[in-house]
Residue, then its C-alpha position, 0 to 999 in steps of 0.5 A: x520444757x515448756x508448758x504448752x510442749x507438755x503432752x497430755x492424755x485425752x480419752x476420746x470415744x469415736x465409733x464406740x471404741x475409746x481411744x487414749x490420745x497423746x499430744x500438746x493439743x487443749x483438750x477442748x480441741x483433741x475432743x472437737x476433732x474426735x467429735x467432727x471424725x465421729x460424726x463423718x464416720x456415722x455419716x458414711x456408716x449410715x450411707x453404706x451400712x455394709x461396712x466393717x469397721x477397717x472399710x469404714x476408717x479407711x473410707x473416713x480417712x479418704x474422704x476427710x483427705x479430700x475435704x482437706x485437699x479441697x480447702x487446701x487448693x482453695x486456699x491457695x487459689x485465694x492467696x494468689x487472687x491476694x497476691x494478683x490484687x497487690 
């Protein structure tokens, strides 16, 4: 196997629950990621201070698939402008 097939265990902290994450991912990244998922979760905690801790993963979870559905269709709408300009 190698190295980079390897998987580590990375502990991460998001929304004060600790977490354990298994993959080949650098650590640097796995805990940048934990970092950017915190950050949203507190930023929509902090606009809807009603919610349980489920209600606020699941709103996380949308609006992180969102952004990335977003840079998704720019993405494509900017390799077809690439693609127009061959």
């Amino acid at each position: 196997m190698a190295d980079e097939d390897k998987k580590t265990r990375i502990s991460v902290t998001i929304n004060h629950q600790t977490y354990t994450i298994v993959g080949t991912e650098s650590k640097e990244h796995v805990e940048k990621v934990a970092d950017l998922v915190n950050e949203k979760m507190d930023e929509i905690k902090e606009a809807n201070k009603h919610l349980d801790t489920t209600k606020l993963a699941v709103l996380t979870a949308l609006n992180t698939m969102n952004d990335l559905k977003k840079l998704e269709e720019e993405h494509i709408t900017l390799l077809n402008l690439l693609e127009e300009d061959k």
